[in-house]
C-alpha positions as CSV (number, residue, x, y, z in Angstrom):
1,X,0.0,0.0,0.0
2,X,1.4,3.4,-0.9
3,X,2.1,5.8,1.6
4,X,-1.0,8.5,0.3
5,X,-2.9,5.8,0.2
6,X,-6.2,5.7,2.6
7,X,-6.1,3.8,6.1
8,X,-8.0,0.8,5.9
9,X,-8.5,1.5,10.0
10,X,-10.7,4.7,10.2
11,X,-11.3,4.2,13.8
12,X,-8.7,7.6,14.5
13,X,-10.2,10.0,11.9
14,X,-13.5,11.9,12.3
15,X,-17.1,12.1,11.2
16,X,-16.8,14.1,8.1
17,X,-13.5,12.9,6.9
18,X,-14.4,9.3,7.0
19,X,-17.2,10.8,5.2
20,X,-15.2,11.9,2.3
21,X,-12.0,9.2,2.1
22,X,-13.2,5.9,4.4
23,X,-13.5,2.6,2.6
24,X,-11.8,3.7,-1.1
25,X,-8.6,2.0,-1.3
26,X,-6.8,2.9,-5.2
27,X,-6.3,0.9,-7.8
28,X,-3.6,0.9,-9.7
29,X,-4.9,3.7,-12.1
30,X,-3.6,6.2,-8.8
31,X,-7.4,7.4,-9.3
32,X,-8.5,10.6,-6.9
33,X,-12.6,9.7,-7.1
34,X,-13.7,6.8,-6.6
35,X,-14.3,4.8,-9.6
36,X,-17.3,2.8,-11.0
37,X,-17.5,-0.9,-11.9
38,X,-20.1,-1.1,-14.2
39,X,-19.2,-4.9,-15.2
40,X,-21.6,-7.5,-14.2
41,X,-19.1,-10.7,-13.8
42,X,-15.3,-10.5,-13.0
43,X,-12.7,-12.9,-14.4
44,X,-10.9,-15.5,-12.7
45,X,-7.4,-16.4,-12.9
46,X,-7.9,-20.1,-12.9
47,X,-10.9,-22.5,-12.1
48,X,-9.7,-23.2,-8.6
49,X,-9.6,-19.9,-8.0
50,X,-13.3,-19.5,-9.4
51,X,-14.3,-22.2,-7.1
52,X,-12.0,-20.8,-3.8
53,X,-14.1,-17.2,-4.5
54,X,-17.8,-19.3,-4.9
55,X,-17.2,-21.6,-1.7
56,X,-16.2,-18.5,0.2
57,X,-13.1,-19.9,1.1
58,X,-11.0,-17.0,-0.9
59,X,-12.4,-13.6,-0.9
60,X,-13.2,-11.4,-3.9
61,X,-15.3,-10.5,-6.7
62,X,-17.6,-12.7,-8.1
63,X,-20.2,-11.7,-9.7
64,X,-22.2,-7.9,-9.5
65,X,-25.4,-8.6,-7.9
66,X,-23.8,-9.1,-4.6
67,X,-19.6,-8.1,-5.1
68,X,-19.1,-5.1,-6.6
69,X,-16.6,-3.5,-5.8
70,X,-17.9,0.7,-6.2
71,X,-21.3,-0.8,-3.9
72,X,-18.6,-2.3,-1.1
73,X,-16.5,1.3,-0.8
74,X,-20.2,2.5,-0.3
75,X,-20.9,-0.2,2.2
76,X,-17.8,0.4,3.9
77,X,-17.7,4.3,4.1
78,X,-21.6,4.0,6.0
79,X,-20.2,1.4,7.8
80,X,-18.0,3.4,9.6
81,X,-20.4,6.4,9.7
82,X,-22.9,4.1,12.0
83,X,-19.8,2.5,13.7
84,X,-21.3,-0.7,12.6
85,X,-19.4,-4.5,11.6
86,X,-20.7,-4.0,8.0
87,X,-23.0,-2.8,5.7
88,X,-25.1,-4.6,2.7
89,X,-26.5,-2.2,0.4
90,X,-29.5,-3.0,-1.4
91,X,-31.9,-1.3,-4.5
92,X,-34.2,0.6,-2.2
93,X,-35.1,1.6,1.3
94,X,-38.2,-0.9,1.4
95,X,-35.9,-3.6,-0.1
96,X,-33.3,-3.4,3.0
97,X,-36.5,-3.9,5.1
98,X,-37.6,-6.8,3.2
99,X,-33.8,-8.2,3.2
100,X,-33.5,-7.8,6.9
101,X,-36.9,-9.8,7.7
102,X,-36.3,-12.3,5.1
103,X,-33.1,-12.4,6.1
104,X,-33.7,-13.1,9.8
105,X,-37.1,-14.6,10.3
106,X,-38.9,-17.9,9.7
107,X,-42.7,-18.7,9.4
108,X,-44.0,-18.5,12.9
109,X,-41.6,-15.5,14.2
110,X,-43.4,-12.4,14.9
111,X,-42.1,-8.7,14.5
112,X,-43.4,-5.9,17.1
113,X,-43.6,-2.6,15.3
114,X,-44.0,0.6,15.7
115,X,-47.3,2.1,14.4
116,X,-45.7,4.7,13.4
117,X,-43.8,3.9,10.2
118,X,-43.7,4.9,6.7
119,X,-47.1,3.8,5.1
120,X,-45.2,1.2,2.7
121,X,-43.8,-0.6,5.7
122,X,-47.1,-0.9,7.4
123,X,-48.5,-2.3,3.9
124,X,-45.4,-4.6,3.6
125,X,-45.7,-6.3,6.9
126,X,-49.5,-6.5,6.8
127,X,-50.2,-7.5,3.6
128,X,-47.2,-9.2,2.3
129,X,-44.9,-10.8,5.6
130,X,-48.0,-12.0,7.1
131,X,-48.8,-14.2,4.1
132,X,-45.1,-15.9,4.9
133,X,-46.6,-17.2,8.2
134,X,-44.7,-13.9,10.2
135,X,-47.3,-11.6,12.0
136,X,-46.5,-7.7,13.4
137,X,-47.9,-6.5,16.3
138,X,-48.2,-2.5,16.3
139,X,-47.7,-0.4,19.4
140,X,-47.0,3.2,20.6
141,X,-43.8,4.5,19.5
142,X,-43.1,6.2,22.8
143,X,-44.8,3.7,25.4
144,X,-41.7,1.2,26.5
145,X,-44.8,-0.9,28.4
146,X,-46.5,-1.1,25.2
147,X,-43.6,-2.5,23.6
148,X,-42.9,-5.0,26.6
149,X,-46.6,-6.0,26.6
150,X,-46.7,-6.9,23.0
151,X,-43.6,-9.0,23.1
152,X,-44.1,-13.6,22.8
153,X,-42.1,-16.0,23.3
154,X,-42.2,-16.5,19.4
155,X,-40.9,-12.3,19.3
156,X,-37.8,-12.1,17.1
157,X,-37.4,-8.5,16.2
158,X,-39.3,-5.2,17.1
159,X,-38.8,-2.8,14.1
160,X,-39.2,1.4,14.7
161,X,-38.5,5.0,13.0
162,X,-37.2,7.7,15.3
163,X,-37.6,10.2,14.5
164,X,-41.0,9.1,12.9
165,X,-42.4,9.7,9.3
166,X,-44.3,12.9,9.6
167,X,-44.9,13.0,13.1
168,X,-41.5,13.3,14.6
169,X,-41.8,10.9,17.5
170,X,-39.1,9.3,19.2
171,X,-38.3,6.4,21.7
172,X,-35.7,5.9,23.9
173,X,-33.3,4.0,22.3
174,X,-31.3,2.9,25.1
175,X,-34.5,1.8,27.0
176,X,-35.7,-0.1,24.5
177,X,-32.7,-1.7,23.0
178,X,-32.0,-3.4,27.3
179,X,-35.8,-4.0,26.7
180,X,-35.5,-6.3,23.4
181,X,-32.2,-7.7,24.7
182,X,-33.8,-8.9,27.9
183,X,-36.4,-10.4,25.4
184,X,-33.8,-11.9,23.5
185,X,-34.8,-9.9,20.7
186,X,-33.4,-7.6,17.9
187,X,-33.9,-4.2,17.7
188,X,-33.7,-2.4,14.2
189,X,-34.3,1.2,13.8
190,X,-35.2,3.2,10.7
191,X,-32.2,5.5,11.0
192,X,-33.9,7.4,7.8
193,X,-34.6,11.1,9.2
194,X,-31.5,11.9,11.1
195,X,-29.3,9.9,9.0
196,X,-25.8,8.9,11.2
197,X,-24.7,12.6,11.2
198,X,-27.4,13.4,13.8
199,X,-27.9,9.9,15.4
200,X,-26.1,6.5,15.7
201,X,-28.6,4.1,17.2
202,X,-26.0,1.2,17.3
203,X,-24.0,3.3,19.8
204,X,-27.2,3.7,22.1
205,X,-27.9,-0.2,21.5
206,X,-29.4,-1.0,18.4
207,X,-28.5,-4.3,16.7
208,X,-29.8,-3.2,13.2
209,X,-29.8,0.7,11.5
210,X,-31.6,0.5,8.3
211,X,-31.5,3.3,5.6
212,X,-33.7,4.8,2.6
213,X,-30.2,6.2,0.8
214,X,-33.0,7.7,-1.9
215,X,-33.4,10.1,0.6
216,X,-30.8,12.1,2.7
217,X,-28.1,10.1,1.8
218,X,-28.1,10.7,-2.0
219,X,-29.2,14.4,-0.7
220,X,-30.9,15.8,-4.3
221,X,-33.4,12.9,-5.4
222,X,-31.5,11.2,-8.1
223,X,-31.1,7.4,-7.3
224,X,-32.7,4.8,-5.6
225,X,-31.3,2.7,-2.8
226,X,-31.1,1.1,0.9
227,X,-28.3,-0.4,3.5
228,X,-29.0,-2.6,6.3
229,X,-25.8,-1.3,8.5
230,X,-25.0,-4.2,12.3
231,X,-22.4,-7.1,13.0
232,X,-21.2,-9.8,11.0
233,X,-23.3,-12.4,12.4
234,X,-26.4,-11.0,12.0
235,X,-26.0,-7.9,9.0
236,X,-23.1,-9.9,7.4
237,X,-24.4,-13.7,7.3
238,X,-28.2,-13.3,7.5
239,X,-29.0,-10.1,5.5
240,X,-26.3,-10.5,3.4
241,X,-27.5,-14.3,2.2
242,X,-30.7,-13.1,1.5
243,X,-29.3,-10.6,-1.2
244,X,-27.2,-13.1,-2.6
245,X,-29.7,-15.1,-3.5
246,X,-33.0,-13.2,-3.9
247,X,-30.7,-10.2,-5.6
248,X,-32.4,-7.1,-4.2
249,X,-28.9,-5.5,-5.5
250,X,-27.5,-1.9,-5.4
251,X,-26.5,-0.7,-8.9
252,X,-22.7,0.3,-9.2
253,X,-23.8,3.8,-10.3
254,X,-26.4,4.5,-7.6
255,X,-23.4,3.6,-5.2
256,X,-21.1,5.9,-6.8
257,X,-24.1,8.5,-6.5
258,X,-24.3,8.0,-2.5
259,X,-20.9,7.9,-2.2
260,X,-20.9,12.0,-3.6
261,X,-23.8,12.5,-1.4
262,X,-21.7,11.1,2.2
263,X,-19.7,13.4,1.2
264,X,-21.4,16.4,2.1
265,X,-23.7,14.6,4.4
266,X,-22.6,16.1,7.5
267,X,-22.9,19.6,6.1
268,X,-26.4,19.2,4.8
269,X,-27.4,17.9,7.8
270,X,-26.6,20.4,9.7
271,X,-28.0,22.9,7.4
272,X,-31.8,21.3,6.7
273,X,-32.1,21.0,10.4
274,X,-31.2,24.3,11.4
275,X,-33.9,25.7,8.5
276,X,-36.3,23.1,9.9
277,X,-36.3,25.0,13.0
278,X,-36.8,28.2,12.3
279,X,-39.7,27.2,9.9
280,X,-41.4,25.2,12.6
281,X,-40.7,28.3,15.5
282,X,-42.8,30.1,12.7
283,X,-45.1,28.1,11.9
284,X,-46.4,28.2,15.3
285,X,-47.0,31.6,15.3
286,X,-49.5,31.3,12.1
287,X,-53.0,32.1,13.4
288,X,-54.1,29.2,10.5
289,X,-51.8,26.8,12.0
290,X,-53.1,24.4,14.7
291,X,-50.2,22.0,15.7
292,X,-46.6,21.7,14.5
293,X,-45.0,18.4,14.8
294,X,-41.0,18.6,15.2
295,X,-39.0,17.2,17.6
296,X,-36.5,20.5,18.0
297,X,-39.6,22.4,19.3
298,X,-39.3,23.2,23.0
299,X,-43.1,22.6,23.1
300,X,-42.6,18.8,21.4
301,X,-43.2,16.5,24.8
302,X,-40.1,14.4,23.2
303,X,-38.0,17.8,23.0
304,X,-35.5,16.4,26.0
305,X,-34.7,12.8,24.5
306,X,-34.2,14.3,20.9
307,X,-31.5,16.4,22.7
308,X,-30.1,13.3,24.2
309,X,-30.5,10.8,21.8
310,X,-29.3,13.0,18.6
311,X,-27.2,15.6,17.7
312,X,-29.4,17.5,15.5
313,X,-33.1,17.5,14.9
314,X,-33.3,16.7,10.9
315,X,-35.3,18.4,8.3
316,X,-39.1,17.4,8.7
317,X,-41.4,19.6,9.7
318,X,-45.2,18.4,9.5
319,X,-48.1,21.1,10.6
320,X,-52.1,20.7,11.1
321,X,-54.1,23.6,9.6
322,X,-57.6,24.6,10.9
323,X,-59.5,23.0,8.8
324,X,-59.6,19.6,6.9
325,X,-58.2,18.3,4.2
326,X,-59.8,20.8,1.7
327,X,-58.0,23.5,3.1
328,X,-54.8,21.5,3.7
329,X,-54.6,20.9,-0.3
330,X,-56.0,24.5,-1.2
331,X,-52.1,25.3,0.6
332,X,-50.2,22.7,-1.1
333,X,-51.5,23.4,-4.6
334,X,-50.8,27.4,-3.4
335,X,-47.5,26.7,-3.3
336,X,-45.5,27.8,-6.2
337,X,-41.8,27.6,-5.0
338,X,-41.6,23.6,-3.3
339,X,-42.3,20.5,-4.8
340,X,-45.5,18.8,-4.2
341,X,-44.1,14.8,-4.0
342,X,-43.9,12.6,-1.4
343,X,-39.6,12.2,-1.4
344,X,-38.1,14.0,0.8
345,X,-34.1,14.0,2.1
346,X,-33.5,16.7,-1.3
347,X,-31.5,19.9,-1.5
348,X,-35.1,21.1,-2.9
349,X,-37.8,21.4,-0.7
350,X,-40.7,19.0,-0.6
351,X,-44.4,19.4,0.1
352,X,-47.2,16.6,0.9
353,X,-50.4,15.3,2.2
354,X,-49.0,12.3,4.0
355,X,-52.8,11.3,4.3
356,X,-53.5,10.5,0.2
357,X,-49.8,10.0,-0.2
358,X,-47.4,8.1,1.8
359,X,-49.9,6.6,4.0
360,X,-52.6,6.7,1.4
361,X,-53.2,2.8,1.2
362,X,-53.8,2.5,4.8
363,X,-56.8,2.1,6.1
364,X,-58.8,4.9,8.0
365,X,-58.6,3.1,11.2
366,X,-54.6,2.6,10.6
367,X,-53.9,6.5,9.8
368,X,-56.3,7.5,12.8
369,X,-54.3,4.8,15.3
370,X,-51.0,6.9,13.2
371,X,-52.2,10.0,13.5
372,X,-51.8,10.8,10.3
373,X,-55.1,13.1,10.3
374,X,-56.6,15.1,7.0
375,X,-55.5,18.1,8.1
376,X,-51.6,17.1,7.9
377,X,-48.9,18.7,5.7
378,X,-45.3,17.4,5.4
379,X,-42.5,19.9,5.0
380,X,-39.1,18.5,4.1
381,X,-37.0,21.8,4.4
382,X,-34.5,21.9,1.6
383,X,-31.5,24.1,1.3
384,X,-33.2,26.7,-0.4
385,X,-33.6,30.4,1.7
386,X,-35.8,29.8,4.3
387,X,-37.5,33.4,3.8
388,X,-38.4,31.4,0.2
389,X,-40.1,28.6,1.8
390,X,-41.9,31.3,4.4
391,X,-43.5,33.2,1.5
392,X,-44.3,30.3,-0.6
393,X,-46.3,28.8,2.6
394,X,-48.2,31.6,2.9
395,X,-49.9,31.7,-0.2
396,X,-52.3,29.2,0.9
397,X,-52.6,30.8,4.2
398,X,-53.7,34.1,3.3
């Protein structure tokens, strides 16, 4: 290994500079950015060597849709963001929730989840695990007796977001991690909203972070993907054996994408939460605003734990007009600056009515027990000037 060449030990360097450098090692081209493989089979050197790298007994490349080498620098580099074993990147947020159930479950496990998920994820594990024999219970994000109550001998993994998609709620993740464990359980947390550059939930006692990269992580809505990030045992054998052979597979391109986007990760973080809060301190000063959910808000009842927990408050701000849901798409269509779709994570700000949107296929029942109500609209601040999104907002206010 050259001397300028990158550590392959990033345990001494920093957030943002493992960021920017952490898992690219050069080839012999002496390249500065990290290069993409777009091959889909690599050559051998002899047939024992084919059959050493297919056993497992030699590592190495083998064939794209699970060694490649531009998806493992991308693995690696969020692999030491989450301070986690190892990463598998997969095609899409949903698909590393899929891997990491198929992965780790059997017909007859059951999942305890969260009620307050992403509308997809309560579709996926209602409609499509339970026909593989695995049922979900759904509890209270917040209440830890909830969570204990729910919990069988059968129990093999309880599943959350937190922050929550809209709402903003949070658990404790410490508590509930000591919880599971006592359980002999898995915890996996939906690291999606803060990303690792606000919160690491393996330090505070997850087992499992799973990631949307579509959304943060990529930063400016151009590519699809997901990562599973935990140990060897459990990310690295189970997970990773799933996408082997069922081939929910990261493209070589889309991991060159979200390896530009770790890049400025930390940066972009810091700057969609500090918009976030000053658009939610004035939203609740709009006489046609009736609640604002975000966690950063001294008048959130979560406010203390999000201080504890993570280092920043992300850049999702969801608000309940007076009215219904009339009213609440007479704003959104008002709007004339931000984007009316249901991504969010983008340098461009993003407007929505999680109600008919993200949690559009849920049932009425299911968005009440959310509290995903008619009158909700989702704001994911972008990097734009905050005065911007203030003015465009109050077109449909006015």
């Amino acid at each position: 290994m050259k001397d300028k060449d990158i550590k392959t030990d990033e345990s001494s360097f920093g957030f943002a500079t493992n960021a920017v450098r952490a898992g690219h090692q050069r080839t012999n081209e002496n390249e500065h950015s990290e290069p993409i493989f777009t091959t889909s089979s690599f050559v051998f050197s002899s047939a024992a060597e084919a059959a050493a790298r297919f056993s497992g007994e030699e590592p190495g490349n083998i064939y794209s849709r699970f060694t490649n080498p531009t998806v493992r620098v991308f693995e690696q580099r969020l692999a030491s963001l989450e301070n986690a074993e190892c990463c598998v990147a997969t095609a899409s947020g949903m698909s590393a929730i899929t891997a990491t159930i198929l992965g780790l479950l059997s017909t007859g496990d059951h999942i305890v989840s969260s009620r307050s998920i992403f509308g997809t994820t309560t579709v996926l594990l209602t409609n499509i695990i339970a026909r593989l024999g695995i049922e979900s219970t759904f509890v209270d994000l917040s209440d830890l007796g909830a969570w204990e109550d729910a919990i069988r001998p059968e129990t093999k993994l309880l599943f959350l977001e937190t922050p929550s998609n809209p709402l903003g709620e949070l658990v404790d993740i410490t508590a509930l991690s000591e919880l599971a464990h006592k359980h002999g359980c898995l915890l996996a947390v939906d690291n999606c909203l803060c990303t690792p550059a606000l919160q690491k939930p393996l330090n505070l006692g997850a087992d499992i972070v799973i990631h949307s990269a579509t959304k943060y992580i990529d930063g400016q809505g151009r590519c699809m993907g997901g990562a599973v990030c935990g140990t060897n045992d459990v990310v690295g054998e189970g997970v990773f054996g799933f996408l082997r052979s069922a081939g929910p597979t990261m493209s070589a391109f889309n991991a060159w994408v979200f390896l530009k986007g770790l890049e400025t990760l930390k940066l972009r973080m810091t700057a969609h939460s500090a918009a976030a809060l000053e658009l939610a301190e004035w939203l609740e000063q709009q006489p046609e605003v009736k609640t604002v959910y975000y966690p950063g808000l001294q008048s959130h009842p979560q406010y203390e734990l999000a201080k504890t927990q993570q280092s920043g408050f992300g850049g999702v701000v969801s608000f309940e007009l007076n009215g219904g849901k009339d009213e609440s798409w007479r704003l959104i269509d008002s709007t004339r600056l931000l984007s009316i779709t249901a991504n969010l994570g983008d340098a461009k700000t993003t407007i929505t009515h999680p109600a008919t949107t993200t949690h559009g296929r849920l049932t009425l029942e299911q968005r009440s027990e959310a509290g995903i109500s008619d009158s909700l609209i989702r704001v994911a601040v972008g990097l734009e000037e905050i005065d911007d999104i203030k003015d465009d907002l109050l077109r449909g206010m006015r």
